[in-house]
Structures are given as structure tokens and as C-alpha cells.
N, CA, C and O atoms as CSV, one atom per row, in Angstrom:
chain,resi,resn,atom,element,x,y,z
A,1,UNK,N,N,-42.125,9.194,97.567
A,1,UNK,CA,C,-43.239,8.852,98.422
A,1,UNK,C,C,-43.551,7.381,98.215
A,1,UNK,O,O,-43.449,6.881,97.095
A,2,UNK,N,N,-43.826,6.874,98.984
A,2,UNK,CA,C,-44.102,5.310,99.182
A,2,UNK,C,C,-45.376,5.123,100.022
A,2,UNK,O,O,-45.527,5.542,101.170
A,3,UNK,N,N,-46.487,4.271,99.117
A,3,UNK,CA,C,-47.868,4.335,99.372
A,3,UNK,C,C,-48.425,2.881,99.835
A,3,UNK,O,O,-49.069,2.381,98.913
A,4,UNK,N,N,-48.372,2.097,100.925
A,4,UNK,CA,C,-48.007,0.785,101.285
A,4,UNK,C,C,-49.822,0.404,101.197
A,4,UNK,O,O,-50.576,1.154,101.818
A,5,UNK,N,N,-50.194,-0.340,100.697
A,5,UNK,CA,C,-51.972,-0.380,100.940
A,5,UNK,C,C,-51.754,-2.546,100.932
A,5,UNK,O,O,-51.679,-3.206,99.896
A,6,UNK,N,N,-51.716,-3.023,102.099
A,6,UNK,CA,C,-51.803,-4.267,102.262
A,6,UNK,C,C,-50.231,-4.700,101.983
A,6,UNK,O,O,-49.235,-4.110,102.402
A,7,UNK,N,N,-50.278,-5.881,101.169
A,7,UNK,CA,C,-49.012,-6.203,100.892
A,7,UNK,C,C,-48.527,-6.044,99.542
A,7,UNK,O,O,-48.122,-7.044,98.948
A,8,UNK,N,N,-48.514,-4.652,98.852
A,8,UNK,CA,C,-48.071,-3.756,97.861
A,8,UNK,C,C,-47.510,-2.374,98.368
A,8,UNK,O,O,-48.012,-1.625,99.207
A,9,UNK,N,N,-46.315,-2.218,97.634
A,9,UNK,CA,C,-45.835,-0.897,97.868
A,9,UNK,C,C,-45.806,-0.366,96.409
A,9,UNK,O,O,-45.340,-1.047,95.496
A,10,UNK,N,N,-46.266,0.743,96.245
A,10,UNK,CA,C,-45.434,1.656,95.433
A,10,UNK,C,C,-44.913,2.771,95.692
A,10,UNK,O,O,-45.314,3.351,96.702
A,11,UNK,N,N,-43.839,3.417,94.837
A,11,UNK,CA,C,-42.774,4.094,94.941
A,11,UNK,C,C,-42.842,4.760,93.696
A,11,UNK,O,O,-42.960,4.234,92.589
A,12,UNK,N,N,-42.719,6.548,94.104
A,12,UNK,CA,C,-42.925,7.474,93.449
A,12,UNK,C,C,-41.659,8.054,93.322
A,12,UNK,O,O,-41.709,8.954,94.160
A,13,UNK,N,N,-40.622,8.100,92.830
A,13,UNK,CA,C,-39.265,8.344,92.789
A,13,UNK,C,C,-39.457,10.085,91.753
A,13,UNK,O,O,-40.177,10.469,90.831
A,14,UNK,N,N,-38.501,10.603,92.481
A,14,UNK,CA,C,-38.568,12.350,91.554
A,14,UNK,C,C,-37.507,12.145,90.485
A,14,UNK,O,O,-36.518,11.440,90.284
A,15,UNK,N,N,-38.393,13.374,89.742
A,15,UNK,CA,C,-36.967,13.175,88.484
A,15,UNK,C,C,-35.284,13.257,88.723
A,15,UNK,O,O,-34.360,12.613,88.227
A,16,UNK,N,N,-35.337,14.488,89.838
A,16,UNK,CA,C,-33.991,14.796,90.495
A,16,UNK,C,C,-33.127,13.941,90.724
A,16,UNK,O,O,-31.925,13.971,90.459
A,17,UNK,N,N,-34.144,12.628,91.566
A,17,UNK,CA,C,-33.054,11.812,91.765
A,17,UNK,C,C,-32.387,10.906,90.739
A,17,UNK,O,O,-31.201,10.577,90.727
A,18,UNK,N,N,-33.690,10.428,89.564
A,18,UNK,CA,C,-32.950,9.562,88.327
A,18,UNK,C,C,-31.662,10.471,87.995
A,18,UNK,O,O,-30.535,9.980,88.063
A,19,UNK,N,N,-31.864,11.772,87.644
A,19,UNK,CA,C,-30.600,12.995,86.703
A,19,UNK,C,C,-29.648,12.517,88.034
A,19,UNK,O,O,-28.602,12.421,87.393
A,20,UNK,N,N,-29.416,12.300,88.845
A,20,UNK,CA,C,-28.033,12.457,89.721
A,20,UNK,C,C,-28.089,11.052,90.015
A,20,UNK,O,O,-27.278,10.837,90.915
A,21,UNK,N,N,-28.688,9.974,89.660
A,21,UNK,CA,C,-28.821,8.674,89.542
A,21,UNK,C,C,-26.981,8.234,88.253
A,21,UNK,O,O,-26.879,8.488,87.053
A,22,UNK,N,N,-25.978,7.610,89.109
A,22,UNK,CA,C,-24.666,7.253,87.993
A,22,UNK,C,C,-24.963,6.078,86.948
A,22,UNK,O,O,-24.179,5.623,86.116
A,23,UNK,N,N,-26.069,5.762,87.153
A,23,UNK,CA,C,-26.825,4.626,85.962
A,23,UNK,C,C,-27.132,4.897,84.716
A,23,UNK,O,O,-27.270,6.061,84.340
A,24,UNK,N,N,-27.245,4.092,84.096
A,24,UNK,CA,C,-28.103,4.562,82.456
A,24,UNK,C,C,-29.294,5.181,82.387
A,24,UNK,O,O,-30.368,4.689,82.731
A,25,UNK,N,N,-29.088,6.421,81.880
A,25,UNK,CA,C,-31.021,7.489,82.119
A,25,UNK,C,C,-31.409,7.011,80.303
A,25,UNK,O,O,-30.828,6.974,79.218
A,26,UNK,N,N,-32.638,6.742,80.835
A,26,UNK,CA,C,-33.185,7.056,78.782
A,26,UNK,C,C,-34.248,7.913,79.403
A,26,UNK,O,O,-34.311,8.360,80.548
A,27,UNK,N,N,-35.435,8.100,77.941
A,27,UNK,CA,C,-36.084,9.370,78.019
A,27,UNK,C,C,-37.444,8.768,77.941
A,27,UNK,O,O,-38.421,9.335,77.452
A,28,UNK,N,N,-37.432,7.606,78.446
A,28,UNK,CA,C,-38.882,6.707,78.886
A,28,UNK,C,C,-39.379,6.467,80.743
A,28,UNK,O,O,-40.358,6.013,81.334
A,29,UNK,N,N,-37.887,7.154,81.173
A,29,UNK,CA,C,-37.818,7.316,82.909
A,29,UNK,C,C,-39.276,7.657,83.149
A,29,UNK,O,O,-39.997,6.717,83.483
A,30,UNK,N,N,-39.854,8.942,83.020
A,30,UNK,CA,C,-41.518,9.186,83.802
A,30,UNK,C,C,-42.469,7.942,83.246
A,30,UNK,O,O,-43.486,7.818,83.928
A,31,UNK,N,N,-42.351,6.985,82.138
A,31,UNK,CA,C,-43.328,5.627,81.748
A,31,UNK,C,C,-43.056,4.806,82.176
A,31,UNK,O,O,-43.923,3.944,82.036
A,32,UNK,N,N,-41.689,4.276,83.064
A,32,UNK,CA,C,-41.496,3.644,83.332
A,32,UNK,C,C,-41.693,2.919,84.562
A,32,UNK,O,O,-41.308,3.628,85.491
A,33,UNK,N,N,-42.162,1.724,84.994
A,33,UNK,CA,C,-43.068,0.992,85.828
A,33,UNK,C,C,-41.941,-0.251,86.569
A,33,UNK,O,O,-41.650,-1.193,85.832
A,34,UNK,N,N,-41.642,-0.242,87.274
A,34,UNK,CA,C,-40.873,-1.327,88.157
A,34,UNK,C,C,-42.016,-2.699,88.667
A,34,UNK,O,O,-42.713,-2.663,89.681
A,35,UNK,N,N,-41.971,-3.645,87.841
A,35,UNK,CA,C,-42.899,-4.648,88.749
A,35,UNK,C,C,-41.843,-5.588,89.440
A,35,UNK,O,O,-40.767,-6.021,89.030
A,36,UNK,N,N,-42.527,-5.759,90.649
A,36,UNK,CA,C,-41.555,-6.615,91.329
A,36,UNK,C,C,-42.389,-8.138,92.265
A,36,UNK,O,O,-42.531,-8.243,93.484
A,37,UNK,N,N,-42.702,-8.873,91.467
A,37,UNK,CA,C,-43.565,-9.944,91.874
A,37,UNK,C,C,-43.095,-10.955,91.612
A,37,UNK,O,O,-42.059,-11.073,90.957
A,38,UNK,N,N,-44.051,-12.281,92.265
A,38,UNK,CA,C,-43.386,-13.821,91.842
A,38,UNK,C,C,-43.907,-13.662,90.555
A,38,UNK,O,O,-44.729,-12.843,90.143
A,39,UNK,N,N,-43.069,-14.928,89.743
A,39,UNK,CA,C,-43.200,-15.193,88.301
A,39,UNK,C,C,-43.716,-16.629,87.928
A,39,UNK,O,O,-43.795,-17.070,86.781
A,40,UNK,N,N,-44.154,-17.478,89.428
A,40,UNK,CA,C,-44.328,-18.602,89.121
A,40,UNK,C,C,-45.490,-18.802,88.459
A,40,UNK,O,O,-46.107,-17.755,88.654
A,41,UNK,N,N,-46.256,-19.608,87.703
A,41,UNK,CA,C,-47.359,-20.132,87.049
A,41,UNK,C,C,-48.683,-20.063,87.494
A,41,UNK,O,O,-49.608,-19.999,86.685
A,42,UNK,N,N,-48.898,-20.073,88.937
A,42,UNK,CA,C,-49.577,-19.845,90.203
A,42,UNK,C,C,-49.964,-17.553,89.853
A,42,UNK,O,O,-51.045,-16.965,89.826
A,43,UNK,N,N,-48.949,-17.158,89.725
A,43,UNK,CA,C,-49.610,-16.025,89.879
A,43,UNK,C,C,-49.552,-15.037,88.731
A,43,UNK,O,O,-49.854,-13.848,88.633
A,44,UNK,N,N,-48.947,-16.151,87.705
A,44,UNK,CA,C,-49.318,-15.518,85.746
A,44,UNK,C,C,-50.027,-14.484,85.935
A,44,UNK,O,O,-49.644,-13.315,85.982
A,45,UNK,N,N,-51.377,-15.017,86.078
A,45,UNK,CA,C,-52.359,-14.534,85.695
A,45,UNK,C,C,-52.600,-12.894,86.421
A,45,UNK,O,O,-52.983,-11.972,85.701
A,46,UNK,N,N,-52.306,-12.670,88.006
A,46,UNK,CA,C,-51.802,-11.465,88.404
A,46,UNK,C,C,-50.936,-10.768,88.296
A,46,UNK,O,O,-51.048,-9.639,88.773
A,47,UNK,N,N,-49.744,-11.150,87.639
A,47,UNK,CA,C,-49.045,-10.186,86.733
A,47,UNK,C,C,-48.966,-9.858,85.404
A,47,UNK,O,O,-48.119,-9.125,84.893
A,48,UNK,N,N,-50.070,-10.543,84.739
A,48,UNK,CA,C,-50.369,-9.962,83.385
A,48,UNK,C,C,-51.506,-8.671,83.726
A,48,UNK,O,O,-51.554,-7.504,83.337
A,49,UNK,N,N,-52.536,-9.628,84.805
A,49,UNK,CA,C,-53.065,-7.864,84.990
A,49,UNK,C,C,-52.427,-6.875,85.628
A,49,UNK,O,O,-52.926,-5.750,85.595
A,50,UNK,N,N,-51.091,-7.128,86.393
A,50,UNK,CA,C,-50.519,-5.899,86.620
A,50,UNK,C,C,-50.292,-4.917,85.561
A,50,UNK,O,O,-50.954,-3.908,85.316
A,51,UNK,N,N,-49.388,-5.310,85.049
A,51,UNK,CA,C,-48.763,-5.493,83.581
A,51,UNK,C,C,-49.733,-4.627,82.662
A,51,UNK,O,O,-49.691,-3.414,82.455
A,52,UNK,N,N,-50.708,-5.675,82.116
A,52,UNK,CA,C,-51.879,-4.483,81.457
A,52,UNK,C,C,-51.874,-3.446,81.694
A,52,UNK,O,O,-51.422,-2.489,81.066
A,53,UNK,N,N,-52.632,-3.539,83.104
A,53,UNK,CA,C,-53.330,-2.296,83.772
A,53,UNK,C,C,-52.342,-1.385,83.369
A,53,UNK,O,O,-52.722,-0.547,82.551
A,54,UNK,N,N,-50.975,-1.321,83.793
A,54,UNK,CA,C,-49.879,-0.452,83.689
A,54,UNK,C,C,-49.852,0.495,82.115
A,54,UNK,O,O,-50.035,1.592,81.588
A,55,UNK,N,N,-49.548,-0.637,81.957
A,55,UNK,CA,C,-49.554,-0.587,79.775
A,55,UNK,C,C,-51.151,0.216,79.461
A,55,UNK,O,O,-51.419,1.165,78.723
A,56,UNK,N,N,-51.923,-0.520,80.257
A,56,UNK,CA,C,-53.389,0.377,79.766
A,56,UNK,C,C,-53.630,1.373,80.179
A,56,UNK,O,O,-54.695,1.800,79.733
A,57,UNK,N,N,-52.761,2.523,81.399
A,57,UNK,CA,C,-52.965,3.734,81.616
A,57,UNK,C,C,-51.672,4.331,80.806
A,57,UNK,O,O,-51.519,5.354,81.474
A,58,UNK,N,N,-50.977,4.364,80.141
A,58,UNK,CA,C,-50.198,4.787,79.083
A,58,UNK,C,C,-48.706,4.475,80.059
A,58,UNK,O,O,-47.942,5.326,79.603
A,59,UNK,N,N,-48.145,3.923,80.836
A,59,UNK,CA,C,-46.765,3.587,80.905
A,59,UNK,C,C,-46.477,2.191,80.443
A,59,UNK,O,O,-47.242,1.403,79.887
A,60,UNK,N,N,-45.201,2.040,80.790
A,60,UNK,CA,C,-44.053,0.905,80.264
A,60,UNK,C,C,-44.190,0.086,81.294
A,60,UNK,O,O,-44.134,0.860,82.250
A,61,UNK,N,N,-44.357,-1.163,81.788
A,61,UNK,CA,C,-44.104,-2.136,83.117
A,61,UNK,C,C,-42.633,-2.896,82.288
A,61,UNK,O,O,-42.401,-3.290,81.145
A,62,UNK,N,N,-42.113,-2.849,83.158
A,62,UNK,CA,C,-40.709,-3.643,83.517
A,62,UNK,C,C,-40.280,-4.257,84.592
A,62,UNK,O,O,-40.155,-3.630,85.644
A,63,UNK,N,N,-39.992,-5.558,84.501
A,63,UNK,CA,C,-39.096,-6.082,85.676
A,63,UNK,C,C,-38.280,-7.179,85.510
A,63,UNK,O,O,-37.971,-7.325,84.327
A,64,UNK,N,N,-37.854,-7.936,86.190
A,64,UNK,CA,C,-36.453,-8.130,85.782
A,64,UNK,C,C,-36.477,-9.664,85.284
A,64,UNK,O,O,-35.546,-10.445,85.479
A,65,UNK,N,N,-37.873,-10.037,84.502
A,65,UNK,CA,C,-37.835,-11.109,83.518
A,65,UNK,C,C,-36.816,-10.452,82.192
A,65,UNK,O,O,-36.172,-11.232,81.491
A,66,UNK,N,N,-36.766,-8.950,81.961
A,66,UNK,CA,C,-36.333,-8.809,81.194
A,66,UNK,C,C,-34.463,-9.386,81.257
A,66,UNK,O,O,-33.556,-8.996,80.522
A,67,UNK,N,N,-34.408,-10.105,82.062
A,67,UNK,CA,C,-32.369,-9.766,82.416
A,67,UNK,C,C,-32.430,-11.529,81.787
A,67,UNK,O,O,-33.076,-12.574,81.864
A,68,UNK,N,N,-31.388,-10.974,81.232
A,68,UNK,CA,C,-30.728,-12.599,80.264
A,68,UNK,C,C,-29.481,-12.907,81.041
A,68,UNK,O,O,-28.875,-12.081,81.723
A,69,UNK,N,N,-29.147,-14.181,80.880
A,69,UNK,CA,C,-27.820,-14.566,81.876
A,69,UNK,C,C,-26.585,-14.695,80.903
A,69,UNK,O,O,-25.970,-15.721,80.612
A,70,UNK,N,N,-26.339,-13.188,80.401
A,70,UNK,CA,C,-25.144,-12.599,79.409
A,70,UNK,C,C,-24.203,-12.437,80.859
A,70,UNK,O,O,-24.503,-12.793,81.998
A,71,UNK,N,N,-22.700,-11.624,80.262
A,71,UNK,CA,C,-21.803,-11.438,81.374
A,71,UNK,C,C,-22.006,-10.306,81.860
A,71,UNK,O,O,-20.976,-10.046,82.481
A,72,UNK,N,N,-22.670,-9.516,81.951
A,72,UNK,CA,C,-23.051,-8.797,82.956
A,72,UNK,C,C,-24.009,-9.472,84.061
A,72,UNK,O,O,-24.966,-10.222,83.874
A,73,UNK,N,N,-23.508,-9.019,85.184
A,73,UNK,CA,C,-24.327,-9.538,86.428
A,73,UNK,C,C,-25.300,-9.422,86.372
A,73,UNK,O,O,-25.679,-8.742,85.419
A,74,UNK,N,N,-26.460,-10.021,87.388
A,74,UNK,CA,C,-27.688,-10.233,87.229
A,74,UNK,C,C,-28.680,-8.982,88.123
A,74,UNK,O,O,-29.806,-8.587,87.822
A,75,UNK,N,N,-27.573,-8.438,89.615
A,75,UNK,CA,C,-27.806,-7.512,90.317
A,75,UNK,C,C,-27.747,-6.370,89.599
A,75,UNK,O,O,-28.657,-5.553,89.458
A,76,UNK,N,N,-26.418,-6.319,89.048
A,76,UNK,CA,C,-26.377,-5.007,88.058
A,76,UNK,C,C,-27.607,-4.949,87.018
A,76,UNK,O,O,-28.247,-3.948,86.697
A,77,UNK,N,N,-27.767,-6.209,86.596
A,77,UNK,CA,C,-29.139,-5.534,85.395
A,77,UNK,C,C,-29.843,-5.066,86.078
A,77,UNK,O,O,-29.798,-3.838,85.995
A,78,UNK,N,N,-31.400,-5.893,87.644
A,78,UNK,CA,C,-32.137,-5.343,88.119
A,78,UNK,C,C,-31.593,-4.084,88.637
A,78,UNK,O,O,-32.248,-3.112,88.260
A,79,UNK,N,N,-30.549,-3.796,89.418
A,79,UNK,CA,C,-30.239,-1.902,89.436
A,79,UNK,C,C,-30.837,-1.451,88.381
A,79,UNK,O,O,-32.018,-1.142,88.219
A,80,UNK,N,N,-29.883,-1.427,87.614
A,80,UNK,CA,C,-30.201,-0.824,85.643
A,80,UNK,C,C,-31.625,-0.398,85.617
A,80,UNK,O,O,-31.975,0.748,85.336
A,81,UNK,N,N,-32.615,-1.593,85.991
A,81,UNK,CA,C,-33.823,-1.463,86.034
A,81,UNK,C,C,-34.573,-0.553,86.645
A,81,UNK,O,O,-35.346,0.308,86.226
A,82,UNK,N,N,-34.237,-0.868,87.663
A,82,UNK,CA,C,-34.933,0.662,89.082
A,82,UNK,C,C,-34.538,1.194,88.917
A,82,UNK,O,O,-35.000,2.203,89.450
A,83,UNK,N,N,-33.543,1.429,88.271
A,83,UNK,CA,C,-33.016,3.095,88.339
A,83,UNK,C,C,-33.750,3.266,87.078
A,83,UNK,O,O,-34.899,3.479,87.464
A,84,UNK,N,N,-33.753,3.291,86.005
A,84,UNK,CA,C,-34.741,3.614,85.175
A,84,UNK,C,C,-36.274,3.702,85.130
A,84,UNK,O,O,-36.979,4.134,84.218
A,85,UNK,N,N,-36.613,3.221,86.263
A,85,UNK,CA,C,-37.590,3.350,86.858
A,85,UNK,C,C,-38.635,4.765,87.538
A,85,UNK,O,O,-38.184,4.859,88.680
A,86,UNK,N,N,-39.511,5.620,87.432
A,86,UNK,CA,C,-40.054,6.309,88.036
A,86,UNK,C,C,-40.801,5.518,88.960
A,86,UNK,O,O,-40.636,5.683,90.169
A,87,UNK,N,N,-41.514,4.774,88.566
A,87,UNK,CA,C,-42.610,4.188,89.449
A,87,UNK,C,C,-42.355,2.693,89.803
A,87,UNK,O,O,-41.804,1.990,88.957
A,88,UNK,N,N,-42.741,2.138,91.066
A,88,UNK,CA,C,-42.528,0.528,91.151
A,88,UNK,C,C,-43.324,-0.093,91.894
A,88,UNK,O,O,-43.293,0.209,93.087
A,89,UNK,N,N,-44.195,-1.051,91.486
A,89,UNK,CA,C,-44.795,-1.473,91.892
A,89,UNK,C,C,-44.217,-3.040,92.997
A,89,UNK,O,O,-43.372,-3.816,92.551
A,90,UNK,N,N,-44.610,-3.161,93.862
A,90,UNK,CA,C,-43.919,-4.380,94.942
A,90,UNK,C,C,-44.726,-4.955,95.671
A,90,UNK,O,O,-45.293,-4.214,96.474
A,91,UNK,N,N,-45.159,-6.652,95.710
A,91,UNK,CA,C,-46.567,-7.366,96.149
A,91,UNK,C,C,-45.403,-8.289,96.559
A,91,UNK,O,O,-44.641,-8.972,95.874
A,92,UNK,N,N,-45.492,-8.118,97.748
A,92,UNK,CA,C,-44.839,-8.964,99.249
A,92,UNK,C,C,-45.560,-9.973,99.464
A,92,UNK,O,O,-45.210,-10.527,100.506
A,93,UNK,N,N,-46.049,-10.259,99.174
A,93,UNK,CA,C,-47.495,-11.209,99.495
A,93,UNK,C,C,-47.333,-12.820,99.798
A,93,UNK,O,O,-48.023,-13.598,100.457
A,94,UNK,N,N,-46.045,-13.000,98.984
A,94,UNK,CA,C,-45.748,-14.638,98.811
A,94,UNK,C,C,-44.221,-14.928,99.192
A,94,UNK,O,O,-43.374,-15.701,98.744
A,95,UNK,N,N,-44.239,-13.901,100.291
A,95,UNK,CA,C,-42.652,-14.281,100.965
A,95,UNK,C,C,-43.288,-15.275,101.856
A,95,UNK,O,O,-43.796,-14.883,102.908
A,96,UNK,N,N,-43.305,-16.403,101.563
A,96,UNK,CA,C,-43.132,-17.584,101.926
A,96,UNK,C,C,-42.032,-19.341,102.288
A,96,UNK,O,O,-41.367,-19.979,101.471
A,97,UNK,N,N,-42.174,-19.524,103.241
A,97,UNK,CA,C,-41.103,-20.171,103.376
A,97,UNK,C,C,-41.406,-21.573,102.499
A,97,UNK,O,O,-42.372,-22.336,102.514
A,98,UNK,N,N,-39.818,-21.578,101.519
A,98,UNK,CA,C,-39.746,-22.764,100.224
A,98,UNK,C,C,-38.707,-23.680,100.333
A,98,UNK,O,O,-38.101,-24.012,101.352
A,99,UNK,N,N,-38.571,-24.024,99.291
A,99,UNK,CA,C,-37.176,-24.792,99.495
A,99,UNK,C,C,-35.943,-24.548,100.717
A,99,UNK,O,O,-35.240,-23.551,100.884
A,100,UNK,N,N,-35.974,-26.281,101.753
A,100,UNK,CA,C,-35.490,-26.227,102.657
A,100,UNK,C,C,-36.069,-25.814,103.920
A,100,UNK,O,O,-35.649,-26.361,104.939
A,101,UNK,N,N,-37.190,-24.715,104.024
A,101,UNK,CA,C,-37.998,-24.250,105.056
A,101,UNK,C,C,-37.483,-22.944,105.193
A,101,UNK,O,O,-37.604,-22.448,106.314
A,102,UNK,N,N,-36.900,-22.225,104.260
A,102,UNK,CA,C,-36.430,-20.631,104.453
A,102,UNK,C,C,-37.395,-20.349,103.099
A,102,UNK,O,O,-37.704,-21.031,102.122
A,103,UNK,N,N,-37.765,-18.728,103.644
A,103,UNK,CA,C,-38.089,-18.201,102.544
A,103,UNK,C,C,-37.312,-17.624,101.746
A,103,UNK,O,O,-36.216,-17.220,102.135
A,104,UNK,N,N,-37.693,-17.486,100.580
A,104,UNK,CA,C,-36.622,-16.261,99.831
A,104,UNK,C,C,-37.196,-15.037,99.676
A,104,UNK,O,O,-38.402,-14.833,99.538
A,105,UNK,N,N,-35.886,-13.805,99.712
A,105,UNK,CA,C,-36.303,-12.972,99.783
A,105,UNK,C,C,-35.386,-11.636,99.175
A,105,UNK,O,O,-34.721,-10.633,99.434
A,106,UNK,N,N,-36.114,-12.783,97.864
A,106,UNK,CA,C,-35.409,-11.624,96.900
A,106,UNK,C,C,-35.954,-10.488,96.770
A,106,UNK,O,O,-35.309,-9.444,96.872
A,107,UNK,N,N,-37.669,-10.551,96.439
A,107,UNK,CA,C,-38.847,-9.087,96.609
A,107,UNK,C,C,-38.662,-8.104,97.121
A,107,UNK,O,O,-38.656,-6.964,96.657
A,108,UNK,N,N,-38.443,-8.582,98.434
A,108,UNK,CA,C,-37.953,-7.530,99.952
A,108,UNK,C,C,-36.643,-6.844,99.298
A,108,UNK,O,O,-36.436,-5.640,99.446
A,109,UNK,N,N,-35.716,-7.734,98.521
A,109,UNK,CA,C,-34.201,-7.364,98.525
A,109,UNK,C,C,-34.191,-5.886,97.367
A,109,UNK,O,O,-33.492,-4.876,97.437
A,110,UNK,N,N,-35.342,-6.296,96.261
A,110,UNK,CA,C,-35.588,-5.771,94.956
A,110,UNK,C,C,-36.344,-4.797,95.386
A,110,UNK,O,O,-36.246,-3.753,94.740
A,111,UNK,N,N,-37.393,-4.804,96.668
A,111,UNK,CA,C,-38.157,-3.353,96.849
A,111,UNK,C,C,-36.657,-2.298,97.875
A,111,UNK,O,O,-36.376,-1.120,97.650
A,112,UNK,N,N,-36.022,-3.145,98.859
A,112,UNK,CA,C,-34.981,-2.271,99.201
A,112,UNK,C,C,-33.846,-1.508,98.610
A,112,UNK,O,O,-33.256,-0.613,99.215
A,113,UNK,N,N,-33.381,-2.166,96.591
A,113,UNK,CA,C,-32.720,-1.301,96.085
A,113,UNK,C,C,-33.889,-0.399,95.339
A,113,UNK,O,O,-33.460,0.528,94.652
A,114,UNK,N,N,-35.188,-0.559,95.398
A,114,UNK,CA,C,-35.893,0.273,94.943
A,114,UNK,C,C,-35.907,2.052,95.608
A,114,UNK,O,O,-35.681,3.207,95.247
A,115,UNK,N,N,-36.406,1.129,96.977
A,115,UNK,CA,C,-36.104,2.785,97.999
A,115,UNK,C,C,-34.840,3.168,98.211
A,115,UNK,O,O,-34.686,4.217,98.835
A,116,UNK,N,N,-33.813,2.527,97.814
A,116,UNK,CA,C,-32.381,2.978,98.437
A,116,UNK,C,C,-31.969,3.989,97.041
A,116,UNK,O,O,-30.824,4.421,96.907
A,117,UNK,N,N,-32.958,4.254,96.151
A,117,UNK,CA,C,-32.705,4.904,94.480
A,117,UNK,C,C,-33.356,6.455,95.290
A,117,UNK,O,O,-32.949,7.526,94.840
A,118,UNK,N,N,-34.372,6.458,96.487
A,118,UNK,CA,C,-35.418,7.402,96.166
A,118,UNK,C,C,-34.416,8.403,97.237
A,118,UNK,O,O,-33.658,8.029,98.132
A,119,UNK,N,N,-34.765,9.927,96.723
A,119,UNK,CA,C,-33.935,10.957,97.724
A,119,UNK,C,C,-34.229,10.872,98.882
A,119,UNK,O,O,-35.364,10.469,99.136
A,120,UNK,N,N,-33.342,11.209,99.961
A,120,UNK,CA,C,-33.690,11.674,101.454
A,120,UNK,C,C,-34.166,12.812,101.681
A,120,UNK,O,O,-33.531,13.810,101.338
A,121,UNK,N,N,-35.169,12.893,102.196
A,121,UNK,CA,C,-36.295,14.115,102.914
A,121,UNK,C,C,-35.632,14.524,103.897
A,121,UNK,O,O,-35.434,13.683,104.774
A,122,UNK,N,N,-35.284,15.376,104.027
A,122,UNK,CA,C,-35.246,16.118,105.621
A,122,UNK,C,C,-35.801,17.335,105.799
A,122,UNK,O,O,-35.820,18.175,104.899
A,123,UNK,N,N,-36.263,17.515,106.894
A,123,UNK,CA,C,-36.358,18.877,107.113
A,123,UNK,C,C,-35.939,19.883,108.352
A,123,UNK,O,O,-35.371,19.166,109.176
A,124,UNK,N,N,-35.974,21.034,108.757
A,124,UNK,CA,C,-35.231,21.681,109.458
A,124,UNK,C,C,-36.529,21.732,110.621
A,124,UNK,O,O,-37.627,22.158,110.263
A,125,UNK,N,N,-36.309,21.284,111.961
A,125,UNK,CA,C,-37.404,21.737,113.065
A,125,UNK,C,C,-36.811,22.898,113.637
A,125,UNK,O,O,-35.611,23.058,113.859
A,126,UNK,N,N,-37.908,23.842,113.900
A,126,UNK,CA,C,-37.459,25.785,114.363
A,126,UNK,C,C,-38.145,25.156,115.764
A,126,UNK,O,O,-39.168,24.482,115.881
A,127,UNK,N,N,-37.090,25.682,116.899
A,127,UNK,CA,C,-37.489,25.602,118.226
A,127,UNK,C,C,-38.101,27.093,118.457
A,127,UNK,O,O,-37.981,27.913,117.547
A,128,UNK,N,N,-38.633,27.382,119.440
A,128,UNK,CA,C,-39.445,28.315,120.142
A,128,UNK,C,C,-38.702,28.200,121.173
A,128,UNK,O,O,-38.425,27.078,121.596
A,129,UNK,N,N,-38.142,29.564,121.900
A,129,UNK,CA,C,-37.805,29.557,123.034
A,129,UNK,C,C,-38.399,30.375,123.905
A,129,UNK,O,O,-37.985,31.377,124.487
A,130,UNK,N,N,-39.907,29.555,123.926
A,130,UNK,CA,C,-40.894,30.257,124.791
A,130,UNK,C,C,-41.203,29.398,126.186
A,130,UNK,O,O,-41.998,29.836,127.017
């Protein structure tokens, strides 16, 4: 389920899908918190209170300050990440156009492997042949 309120999404991912998820599972998956925001100096201060807040209702916040530029790729770590992920938080807010006059849009890119982790819903419609 995905709960969009302004320019934040979060994403409620089921356990089902982490277990059939071909990524690394640990056993911190339901604490675990996906933040996906700018990191510039300008908005510190709103992702430490993300961050808190997270940490202060008893989960883990993670995002992909944690990835070091070792030889594993940098895409593959953030995967790694969401997929270990139950929950993710995503503030669109500052897709803004930067360097050169394009924006970047990595956020957008990082909330789309977020939902591309979560199962497909379907359901069966029963016709009436009245």
C-alpha cells in the first residue's frame, strides 16, 4: 500500500514479498525504514527529524548514505537497501532543476525501485448476466 499525503510517499511492502525477494533478507526486515531524501546541508536538519522520529517509534531508518564506493555497484547497494526494507519513506519535494538546467532524478528513480519490490494486487471481477 502506498500512502501519498503532499510530496511524500510511503510504502508498506508485505512480508511475502521480502521471503520471495532474490536479495539479502536479515531479521531486522519489519524495523526497517527506507529514507529517500536530499542530503544537501539545506535539508540536514529534515532528515535528522525524519530519521529520529523513525528511530523514536522503535524502527531502523536507512538510506543510501549508508553505500561506500567499494566494488560493488552503487545501484546494487541501494536495491540491497529496499529490499531490506519494509517501510520507505520518499519526499519528492526538491526535484528541482540543477546543474545545467535539468533536474535530477534520482528520488523518483529510488522511490520507483522501491514500488517495483512491492507485490501485484489483482483481483478477479464476477460479471452478472442480468
Amino acid at each position: 500500500m502506498t500512502v501519498l499525503a503532499s510530496t511524500f510517499s510511503l510504502r508498506f511492502t508485505s512480508s511475502l514479498m521480502h521471503q520471495k525477494s532474490s536479495r539479502k533478507q536479515t531479521s531486522t526486515f519489519d524495523q526497517n525504514v527506507f529514507i529517500n531524501c536530499p542530503f544537501d546541508e539545506q535539508y540536514a536538519p529534515i532528515f535528522q527529524a525524519i530519521a529520529f522520529a523513525v528511530h523514536r517509534v522503535g524502527f531502523r531508518p536507512r538510506c543510501t548514505k549508508e553505500v561506500s564506493e567499494s566494488g560493488e555497484s552503487r545501484l546494487e547497494k541501494i536495491m540491497d537497501i529496499i529490499a531490506d526494507c519494509k517501510y520507505g519513506i520518499h519526499d519528492l519535494s526538491r526535484t528541482q532543476p540543477g546543474k545545467f538546467n535539468l533536474p535530477r532524478f534520482n528520488m523518483p528513480f529510488e522511490l520507483g525501485i522501491d514500488i517495483g519490490f512491492r507485490p501485484v494486487v489483482t483481483t478477479d471481477v464476477k460479471r452478472s448476466d442480468t
